[in-house]
mmCIF file as Biopython writes it, N, C-alpha, C and O atoms, coordinates in Angstrom:
data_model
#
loop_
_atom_site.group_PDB
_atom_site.id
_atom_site.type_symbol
_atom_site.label_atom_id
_atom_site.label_alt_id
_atom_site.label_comp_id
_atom_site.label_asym_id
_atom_site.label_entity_id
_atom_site.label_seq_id
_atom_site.pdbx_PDB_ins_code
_atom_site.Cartn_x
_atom_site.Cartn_y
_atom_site.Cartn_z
_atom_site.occupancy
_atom_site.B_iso_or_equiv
_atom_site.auth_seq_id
_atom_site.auth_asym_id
_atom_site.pdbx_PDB_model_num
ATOM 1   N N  . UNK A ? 1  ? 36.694 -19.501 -17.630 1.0 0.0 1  A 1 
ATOM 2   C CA . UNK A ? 1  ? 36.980 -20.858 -18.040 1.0 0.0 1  A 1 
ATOM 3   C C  . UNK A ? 1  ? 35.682 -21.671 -17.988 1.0 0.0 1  A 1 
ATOM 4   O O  . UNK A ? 1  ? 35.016 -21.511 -16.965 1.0 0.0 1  A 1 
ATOM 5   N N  . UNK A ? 2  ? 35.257 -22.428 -18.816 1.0 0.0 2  A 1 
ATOM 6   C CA . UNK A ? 2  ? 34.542 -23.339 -19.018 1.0 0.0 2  A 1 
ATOM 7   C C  . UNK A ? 2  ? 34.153 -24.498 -18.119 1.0 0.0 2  A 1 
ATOM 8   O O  . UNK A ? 2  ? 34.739 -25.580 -18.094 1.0 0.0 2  A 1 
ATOM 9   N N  . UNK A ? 3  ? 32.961 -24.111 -17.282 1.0 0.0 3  A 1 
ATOM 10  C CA . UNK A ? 3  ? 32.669 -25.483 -16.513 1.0 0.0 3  A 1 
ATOM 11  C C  . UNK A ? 3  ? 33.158 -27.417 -17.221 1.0 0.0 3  A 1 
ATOM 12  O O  . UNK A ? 3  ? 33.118 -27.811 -18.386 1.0 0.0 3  A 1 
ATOM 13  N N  . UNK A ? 4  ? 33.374 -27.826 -16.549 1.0 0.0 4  A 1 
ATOM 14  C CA . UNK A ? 4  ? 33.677 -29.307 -16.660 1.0 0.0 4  A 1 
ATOM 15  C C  . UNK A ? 4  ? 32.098 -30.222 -16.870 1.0 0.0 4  A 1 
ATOM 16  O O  . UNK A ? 4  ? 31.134 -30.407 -16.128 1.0 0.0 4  A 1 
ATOM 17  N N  . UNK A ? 5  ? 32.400 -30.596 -18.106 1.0 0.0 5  A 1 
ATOM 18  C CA . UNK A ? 5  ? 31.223 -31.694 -18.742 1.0 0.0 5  A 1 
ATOM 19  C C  . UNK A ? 5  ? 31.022 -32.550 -17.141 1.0 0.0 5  A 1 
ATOM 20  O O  . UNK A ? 5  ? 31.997 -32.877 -16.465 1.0 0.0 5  A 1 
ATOM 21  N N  . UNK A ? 6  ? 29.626 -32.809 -16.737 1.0 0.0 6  A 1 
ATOM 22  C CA . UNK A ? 6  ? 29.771 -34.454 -15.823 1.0 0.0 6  A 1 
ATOM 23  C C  . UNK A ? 6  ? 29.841 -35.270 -16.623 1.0 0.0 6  A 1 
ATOM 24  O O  . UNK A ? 6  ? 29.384 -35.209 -17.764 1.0 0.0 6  A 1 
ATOM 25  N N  . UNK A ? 7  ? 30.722 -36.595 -15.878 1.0 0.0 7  A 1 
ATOM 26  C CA . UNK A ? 7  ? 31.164 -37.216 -16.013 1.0 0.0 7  A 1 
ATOM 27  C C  . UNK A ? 7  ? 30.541 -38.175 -17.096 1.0 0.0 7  A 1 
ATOM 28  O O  . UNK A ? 7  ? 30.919 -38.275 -18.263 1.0 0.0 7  A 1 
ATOM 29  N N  . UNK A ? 8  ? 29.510 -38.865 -16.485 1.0 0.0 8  A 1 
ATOM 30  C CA . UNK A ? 8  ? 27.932 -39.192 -17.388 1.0 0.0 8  A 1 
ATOM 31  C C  . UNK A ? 8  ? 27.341 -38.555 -18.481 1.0 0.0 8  A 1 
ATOM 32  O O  . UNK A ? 8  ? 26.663 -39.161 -19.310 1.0 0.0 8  A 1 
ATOM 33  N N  . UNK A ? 9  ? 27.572 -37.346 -18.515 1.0 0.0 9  A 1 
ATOM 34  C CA . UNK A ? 9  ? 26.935 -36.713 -19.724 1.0 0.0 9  A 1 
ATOM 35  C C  . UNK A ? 9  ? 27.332 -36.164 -21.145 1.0 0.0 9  A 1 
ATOM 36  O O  . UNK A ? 9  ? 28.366 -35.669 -21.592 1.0 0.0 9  A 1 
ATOM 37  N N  . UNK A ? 10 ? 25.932 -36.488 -21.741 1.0 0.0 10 A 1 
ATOM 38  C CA . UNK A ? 10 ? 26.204 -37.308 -23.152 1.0 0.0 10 A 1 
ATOM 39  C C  . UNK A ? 10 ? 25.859 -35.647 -23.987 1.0 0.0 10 A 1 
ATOM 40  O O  . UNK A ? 10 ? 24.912 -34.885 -23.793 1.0 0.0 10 A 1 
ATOM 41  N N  . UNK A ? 11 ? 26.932 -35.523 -24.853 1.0 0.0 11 A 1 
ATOM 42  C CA . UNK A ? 11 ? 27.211 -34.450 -26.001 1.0 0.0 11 A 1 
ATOM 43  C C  . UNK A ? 11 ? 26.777 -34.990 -27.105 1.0 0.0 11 A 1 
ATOM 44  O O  . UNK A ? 11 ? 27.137 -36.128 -27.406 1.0 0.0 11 A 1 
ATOM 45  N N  . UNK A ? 12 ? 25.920 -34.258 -27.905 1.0 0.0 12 A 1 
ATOM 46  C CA . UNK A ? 12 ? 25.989 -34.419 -29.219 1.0 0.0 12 A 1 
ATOM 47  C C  . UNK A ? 12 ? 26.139 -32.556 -30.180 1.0 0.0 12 A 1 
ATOM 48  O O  . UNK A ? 12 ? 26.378 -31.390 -29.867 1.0 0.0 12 A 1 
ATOM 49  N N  . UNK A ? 13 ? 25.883 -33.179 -31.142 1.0 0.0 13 A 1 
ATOM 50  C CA . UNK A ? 13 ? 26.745 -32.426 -32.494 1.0 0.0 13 A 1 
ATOM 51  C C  . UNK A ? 13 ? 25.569 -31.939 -33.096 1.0 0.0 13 A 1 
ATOM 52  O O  . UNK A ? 13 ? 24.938 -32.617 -33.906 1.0 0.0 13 A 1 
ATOM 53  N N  . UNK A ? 14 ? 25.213 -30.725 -32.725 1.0 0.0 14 A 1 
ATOM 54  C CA . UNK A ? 14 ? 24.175 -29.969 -33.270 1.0 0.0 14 A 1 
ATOM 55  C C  . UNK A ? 14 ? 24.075 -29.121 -34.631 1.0 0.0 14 A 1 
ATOM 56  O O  . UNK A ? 14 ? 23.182 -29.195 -35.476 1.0 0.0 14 A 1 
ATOM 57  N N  . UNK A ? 15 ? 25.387 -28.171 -34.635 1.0 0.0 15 A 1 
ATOM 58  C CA . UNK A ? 15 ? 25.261 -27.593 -35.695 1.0 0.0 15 A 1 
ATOM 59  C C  . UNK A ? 15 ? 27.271 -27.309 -36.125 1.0 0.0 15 A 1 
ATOM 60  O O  . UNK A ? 15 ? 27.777 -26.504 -35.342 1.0 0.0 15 A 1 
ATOM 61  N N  . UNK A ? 16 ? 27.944 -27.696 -36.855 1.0 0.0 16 A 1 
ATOM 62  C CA . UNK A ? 16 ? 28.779 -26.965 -37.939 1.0 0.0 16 A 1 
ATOM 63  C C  . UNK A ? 16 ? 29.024 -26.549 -38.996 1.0 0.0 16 A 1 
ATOM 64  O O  . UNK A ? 16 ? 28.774 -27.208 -40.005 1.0 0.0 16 A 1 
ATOM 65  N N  . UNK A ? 17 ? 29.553 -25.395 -39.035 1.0 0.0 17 A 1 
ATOM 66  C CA . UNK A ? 17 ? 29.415 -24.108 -39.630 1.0 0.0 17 A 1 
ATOM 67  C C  . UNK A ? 17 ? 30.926 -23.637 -40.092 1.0 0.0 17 A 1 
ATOM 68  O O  . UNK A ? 17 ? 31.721 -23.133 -39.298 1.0 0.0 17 A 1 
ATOM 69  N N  . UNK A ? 18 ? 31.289 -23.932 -41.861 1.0 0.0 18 A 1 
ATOM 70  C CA . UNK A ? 18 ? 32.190 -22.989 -41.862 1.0 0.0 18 A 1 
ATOM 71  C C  . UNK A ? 18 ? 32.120 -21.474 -41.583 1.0 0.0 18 A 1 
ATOM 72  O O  . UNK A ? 18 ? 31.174 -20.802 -41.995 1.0 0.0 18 A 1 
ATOM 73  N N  . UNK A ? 19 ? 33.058 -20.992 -40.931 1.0 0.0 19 A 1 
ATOM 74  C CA . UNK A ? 19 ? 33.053 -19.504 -41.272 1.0 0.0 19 A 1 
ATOM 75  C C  . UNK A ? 19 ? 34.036 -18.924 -41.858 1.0 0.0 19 A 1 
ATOM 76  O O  . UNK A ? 19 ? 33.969 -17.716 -42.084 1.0 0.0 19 A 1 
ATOM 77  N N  . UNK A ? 20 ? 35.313 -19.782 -42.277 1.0 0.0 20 A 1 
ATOM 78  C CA . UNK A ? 20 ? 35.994 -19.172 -43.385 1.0 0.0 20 A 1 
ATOM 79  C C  . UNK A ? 20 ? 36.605 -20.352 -44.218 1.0 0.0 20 A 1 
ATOM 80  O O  . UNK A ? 20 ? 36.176 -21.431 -43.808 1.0 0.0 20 A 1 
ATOM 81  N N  . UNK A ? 21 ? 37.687 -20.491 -45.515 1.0 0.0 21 A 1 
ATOM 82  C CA . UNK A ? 21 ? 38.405 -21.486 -45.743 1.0 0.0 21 A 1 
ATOM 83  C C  . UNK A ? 21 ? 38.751 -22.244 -44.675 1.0 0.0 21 A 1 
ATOM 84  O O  . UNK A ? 21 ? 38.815 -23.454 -44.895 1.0 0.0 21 A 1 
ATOM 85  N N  . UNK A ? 22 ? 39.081 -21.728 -43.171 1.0 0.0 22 A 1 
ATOM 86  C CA . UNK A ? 22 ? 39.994 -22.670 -42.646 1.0 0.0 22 A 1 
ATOM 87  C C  . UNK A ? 22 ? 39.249 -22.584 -41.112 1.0 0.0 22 A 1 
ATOM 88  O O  . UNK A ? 22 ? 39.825 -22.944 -40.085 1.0 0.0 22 A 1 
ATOM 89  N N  . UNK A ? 23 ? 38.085 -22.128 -41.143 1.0 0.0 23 A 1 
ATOM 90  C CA . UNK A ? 23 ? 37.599 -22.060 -39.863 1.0 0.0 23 A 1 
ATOM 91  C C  . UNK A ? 23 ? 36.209 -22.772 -39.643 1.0 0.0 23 A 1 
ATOM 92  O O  . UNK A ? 23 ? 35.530 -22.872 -40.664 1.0 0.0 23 A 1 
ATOM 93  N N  . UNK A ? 24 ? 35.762 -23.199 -38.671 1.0 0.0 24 A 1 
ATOM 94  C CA . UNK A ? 24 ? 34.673 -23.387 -38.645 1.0 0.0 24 A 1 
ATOM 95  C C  . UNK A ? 24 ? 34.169 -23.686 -37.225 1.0 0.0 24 A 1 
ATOM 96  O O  . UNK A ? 24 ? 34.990 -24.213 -36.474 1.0 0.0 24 A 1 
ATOM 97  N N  . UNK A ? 25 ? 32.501 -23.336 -36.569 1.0 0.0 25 A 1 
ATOM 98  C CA . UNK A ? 25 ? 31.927 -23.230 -35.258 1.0 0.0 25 A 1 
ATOM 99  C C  . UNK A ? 25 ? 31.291 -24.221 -35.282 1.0 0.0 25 A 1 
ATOM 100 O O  . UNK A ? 25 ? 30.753 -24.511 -36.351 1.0 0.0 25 A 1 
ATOM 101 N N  . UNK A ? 26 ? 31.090 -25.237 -33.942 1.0 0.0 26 A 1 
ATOM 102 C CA . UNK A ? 26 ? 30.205 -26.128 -33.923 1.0 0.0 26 A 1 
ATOM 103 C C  . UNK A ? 26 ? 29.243 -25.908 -32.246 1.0 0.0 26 A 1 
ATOM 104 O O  . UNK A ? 26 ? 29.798 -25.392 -31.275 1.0 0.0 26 A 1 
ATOM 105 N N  . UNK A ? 27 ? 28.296 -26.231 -32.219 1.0 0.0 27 A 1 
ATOM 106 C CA . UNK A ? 27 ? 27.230 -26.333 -31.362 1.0 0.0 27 A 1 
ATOM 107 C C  . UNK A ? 27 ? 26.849 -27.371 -31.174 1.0 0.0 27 A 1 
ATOM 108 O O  . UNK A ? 27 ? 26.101 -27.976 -31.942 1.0 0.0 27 A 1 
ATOM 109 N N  . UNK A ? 28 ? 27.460 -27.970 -29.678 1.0 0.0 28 A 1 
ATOM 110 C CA . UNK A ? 28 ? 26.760 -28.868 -29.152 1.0 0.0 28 A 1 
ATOM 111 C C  . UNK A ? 28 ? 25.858 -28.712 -28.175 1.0 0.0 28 A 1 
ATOM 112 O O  . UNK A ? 28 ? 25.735 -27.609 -27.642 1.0 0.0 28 A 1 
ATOM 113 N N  . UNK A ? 29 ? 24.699 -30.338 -27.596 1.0 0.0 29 A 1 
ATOM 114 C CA . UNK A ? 29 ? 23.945 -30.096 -26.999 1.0 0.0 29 A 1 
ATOM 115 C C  . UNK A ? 29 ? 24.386 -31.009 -26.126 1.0 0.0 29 A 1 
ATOM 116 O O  . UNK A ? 29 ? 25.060 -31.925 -26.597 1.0 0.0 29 A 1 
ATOM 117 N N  . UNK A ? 30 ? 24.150 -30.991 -24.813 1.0 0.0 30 A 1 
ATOM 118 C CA . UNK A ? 30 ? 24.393 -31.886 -23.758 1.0 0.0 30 A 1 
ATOM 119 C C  . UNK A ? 30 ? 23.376 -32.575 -22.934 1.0 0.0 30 A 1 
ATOM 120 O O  . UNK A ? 30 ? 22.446 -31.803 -23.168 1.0 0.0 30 A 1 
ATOM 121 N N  . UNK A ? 31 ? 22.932 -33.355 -22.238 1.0 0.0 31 A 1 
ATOM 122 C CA . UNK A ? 31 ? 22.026 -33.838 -21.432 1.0 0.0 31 A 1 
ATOM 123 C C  . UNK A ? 31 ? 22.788 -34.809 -20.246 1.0 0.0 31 A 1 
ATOM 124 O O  . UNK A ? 31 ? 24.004 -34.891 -20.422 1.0 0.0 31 A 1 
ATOM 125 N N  . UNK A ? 32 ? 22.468 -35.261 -19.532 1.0 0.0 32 A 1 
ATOM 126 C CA . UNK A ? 32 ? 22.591 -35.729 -18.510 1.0 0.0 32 A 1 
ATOM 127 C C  . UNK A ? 32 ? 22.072 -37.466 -19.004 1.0 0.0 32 A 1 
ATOM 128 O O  . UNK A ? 32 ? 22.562 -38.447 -18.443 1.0 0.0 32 A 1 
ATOM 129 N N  . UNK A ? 33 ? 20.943 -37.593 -20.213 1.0 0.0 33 A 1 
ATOM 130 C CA . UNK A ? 33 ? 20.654 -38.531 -19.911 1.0 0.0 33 A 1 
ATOM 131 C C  . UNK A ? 33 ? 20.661 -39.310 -21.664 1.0 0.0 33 A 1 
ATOM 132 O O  . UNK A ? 33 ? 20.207 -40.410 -21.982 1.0 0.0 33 A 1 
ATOM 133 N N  . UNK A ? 34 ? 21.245 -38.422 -22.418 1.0 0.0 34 A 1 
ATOM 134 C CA . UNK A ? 34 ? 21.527 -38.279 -24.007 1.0 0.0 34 A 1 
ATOM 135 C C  . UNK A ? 34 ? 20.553 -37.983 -24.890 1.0 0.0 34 A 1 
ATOM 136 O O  . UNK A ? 34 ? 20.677 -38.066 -26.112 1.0 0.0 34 A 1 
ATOM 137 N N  . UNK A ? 35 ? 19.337 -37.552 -24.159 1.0 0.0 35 A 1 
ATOM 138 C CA . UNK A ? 35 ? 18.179 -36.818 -25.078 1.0 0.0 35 A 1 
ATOM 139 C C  . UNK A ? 35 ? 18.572 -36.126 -26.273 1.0 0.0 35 A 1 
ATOM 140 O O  . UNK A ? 35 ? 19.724 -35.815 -26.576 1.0 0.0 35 A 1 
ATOM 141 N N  . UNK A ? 36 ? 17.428 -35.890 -26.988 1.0 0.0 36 A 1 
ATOM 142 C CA . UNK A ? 36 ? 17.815 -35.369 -28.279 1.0 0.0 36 A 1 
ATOM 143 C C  . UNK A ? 36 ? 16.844 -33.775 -27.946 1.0 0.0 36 A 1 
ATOM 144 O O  . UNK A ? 36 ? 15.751 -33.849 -27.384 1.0 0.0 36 A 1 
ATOM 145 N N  . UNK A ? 37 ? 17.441 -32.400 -28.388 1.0 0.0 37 A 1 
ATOM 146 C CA . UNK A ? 37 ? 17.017 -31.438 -28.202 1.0 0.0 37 A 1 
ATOM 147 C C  . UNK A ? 37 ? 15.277 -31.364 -27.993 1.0 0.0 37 A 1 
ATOM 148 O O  . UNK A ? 37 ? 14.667 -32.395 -28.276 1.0 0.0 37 A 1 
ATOM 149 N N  . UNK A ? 38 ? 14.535 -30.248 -27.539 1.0 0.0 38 A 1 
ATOM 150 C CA . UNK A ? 38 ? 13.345 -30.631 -27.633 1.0 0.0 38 A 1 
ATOM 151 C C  . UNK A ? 38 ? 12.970 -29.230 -27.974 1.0 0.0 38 A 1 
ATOM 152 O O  . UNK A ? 38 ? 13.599 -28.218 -27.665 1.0 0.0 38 A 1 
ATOM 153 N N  . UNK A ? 39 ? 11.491 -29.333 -28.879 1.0 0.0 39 A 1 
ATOM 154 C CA . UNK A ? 39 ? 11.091 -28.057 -29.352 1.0 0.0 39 A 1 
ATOM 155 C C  . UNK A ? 39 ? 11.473 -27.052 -29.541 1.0 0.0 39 A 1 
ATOM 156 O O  . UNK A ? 39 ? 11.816 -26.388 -30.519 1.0 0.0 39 A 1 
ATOM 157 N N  . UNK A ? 40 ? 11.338 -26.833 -27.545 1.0 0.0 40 A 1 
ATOM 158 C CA . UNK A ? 40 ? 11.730 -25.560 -26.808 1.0 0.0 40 A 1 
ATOM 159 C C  . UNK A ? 40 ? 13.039 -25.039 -27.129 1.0 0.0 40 A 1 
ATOM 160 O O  . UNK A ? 40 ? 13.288 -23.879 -27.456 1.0 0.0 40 A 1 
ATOM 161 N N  . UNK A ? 41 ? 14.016 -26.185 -26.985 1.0 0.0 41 A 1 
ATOM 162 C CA . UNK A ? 41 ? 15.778 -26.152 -26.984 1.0 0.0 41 A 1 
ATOM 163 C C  . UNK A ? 41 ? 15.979 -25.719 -28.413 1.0 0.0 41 A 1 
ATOM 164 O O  . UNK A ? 41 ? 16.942 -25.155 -28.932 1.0 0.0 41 A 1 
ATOM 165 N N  . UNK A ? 42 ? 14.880 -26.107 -28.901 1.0 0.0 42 A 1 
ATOM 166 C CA . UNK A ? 42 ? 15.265 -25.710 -30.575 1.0 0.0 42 A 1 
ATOM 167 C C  . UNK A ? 42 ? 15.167 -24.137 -30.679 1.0 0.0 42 A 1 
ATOM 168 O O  . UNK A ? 42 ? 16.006 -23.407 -31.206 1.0 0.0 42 A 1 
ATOM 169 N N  . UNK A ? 43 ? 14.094 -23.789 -30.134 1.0 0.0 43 A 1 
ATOM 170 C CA . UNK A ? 43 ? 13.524 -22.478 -30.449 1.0 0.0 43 A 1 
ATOM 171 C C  . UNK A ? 43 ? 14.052 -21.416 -29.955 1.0 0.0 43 A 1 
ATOM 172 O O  . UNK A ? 43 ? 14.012 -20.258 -30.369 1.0 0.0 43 A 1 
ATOM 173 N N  . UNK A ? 44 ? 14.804 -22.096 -28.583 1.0 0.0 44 A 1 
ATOM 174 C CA . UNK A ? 44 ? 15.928 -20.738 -28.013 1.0 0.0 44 A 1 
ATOM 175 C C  . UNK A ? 44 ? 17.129 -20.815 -28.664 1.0 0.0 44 A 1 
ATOM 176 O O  . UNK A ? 44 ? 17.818 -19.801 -28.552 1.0 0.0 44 A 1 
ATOM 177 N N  . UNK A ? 45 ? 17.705 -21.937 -29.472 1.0 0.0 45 A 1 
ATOM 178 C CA . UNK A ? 45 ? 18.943 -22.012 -30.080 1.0 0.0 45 A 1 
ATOM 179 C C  . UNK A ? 45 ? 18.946 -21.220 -31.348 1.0 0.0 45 A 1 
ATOM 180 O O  . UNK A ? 45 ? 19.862 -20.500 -31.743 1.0 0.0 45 A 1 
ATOM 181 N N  . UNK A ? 46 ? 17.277 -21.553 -32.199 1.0 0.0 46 A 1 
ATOM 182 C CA . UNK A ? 46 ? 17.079 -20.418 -33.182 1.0 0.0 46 A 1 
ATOM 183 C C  . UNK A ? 46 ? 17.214 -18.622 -32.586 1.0 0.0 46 A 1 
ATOM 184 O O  . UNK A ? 46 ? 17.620 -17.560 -33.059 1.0 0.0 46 A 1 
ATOM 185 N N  . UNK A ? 47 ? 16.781 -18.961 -31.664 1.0 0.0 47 A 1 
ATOM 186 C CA . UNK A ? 47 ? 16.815 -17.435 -31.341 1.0 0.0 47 A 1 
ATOM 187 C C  . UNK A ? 47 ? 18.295 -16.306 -30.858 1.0 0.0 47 A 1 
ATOM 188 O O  . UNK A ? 47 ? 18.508 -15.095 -30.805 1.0 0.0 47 A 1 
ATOM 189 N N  . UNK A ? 48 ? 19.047 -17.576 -30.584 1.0 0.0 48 A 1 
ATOM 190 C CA . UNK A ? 48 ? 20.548 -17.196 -29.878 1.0 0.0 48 A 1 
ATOM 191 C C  . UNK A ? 48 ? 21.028 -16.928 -30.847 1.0 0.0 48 A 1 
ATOM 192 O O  . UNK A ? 48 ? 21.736 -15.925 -30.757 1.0 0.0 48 A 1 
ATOM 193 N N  . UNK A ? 49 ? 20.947 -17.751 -32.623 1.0 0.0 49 A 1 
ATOM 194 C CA . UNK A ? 49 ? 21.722 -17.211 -33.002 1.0 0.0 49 A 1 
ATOM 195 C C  . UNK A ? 49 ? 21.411 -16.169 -33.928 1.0 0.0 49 A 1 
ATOM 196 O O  . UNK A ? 49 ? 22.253 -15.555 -34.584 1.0 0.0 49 A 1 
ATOM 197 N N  . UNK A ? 50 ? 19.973 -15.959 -33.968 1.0 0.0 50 A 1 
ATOM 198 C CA . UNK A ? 50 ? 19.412 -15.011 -34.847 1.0 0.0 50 A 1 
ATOM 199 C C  . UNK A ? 50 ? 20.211 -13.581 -34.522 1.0 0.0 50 A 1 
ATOM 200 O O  . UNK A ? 50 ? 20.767 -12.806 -35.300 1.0 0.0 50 A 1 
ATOM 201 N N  . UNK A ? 51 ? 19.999 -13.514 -32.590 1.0 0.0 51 A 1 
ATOM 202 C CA . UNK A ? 51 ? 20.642 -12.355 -31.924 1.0 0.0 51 A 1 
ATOM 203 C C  . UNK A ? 51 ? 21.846 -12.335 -31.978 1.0 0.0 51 A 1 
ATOM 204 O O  . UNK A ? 51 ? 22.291 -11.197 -31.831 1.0 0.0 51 A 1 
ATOM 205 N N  . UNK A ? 52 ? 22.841 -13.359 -32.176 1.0 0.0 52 A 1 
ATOM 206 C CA . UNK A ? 52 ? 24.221 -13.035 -32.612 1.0 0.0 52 A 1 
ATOM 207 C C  . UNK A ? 52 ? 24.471 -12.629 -34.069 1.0 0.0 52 A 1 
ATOM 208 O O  . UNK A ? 52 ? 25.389 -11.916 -34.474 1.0 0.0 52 A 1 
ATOM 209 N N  . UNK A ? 53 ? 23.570 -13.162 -34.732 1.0 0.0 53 A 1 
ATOM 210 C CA . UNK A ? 53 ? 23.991 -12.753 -36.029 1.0 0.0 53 A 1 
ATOM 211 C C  . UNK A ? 53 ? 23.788 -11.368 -36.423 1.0 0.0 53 A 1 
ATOM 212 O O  . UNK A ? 53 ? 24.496 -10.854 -37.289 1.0 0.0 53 A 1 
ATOM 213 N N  . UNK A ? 54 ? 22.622 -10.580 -35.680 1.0 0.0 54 A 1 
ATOM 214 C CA . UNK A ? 54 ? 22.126 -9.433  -35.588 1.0 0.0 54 A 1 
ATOM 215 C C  . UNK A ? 54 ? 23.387 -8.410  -35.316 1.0 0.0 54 A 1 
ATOM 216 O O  . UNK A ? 54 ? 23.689 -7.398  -35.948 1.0 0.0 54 A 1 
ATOM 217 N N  . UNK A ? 55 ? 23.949 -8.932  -34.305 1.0 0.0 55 A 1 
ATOM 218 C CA . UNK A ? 55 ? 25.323 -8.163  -33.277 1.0 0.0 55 A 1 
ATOM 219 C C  . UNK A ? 55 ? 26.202 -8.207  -34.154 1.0 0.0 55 A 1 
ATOM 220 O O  . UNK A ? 55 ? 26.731 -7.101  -34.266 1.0 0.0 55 A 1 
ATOM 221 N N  . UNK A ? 56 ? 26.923 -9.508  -35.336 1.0 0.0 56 A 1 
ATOM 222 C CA . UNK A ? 56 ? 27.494 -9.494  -35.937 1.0 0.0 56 A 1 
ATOM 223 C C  . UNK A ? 56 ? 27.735 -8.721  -37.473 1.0 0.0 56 A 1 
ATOM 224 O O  . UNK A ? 56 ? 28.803 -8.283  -37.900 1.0 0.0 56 A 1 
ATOM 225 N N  . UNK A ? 57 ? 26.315 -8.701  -38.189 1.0 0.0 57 A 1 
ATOM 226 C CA . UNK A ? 57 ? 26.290 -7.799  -38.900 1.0 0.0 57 A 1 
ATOM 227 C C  . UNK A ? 57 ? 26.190 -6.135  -38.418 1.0 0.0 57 A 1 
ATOM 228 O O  . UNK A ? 57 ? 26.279 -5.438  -39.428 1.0 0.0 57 A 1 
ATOM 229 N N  . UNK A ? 58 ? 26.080 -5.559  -37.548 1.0 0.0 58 A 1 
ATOM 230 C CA . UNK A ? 58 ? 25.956 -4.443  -37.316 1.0 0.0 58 A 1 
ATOM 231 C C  . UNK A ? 58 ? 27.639 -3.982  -37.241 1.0 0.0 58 A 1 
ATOM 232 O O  . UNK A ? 58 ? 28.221 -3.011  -37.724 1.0 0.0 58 A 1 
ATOM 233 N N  . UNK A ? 59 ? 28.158 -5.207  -36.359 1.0 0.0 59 A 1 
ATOM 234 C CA . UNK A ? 59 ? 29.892 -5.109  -36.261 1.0 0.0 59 A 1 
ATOM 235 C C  . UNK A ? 59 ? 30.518 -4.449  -37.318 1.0 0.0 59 A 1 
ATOM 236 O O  . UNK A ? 59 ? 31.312 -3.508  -37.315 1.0 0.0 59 A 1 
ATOM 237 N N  . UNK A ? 60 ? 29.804 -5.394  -38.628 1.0 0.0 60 A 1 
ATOM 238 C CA . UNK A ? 60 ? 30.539 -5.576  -39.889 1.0 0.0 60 A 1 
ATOM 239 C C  . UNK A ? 60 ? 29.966 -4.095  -40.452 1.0 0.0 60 A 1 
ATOM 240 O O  . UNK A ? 60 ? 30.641 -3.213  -40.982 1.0 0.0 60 A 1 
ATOM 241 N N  . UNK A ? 61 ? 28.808 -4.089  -40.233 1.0 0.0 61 A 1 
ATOM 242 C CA . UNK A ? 61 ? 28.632 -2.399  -41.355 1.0 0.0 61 A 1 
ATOM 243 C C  . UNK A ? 61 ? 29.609 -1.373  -40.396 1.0 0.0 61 A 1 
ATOM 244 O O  . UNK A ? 61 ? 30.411 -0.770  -41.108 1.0 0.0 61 A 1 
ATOM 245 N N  . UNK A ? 62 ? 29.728 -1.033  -38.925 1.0 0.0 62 A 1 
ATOM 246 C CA . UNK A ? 62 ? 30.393 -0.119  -38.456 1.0 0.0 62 A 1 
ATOM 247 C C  . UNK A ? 62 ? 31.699 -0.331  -39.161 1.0 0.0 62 A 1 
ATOM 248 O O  . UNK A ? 62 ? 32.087 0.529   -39.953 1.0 0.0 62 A 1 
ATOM 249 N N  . UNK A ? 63 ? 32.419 -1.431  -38.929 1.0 0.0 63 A 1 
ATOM 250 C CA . UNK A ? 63 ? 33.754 -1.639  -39.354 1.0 0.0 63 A 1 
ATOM 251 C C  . UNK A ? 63 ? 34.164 -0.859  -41.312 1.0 0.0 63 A 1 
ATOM 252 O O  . UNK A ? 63 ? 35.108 -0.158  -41.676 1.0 0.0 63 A 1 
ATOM 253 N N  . UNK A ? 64 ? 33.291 -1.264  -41.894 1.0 0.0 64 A 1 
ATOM 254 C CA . UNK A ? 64 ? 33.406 -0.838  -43.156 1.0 0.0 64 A 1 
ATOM 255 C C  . UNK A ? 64 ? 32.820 0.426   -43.383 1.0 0.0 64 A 1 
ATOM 256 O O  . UNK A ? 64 ? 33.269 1.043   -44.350 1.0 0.0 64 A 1 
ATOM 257 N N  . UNK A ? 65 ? 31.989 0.919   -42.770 1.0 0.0 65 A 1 
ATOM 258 C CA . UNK A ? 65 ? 31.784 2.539   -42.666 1.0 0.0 65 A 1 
ATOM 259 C C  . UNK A ? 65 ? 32.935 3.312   -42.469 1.0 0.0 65 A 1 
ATOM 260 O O  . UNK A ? 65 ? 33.265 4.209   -43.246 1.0 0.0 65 A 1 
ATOM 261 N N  . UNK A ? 66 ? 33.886 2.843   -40.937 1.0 0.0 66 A 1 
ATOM 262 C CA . UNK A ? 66 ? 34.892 3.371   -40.361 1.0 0.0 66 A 1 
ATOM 263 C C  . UNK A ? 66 ? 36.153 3.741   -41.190 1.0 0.0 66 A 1 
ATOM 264 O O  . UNK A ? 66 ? 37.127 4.251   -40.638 1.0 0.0 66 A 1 
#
């Protein structure tokens, strides 16, 4: 289960994403003090999803091989 936001801290709306007609993922960022992402935050978020997407297409060729 999902830790509890504090109380004070400020969410914003980073990235949504359909992924089908009726679906769609969003990525937020949180801070404590409502900052806006920085460089760094950018560059590991590029990278998180590069590596999921990696995991995800491999899913998809096994599945349709199978």
């Amino acid at each position: 289960m999902p830790e509890p936001l504090p109380e004070l801290q400020k969410t914003q709306l980073i990235v949504r994403s359909p992924l089908s007609t009726d679906g769609f993922v969003s990525i937020y960022f949180s801070s404590a003090d409502g900052r806006l992402m920085s460089e760094e935050e950018w560059w590991n978020l590029k990278q998180l999803i590069e590596l999921a997407n990696r995991v995800c297409v491999k899913q998809q060729a096994r599945a349709v091989s199978a």
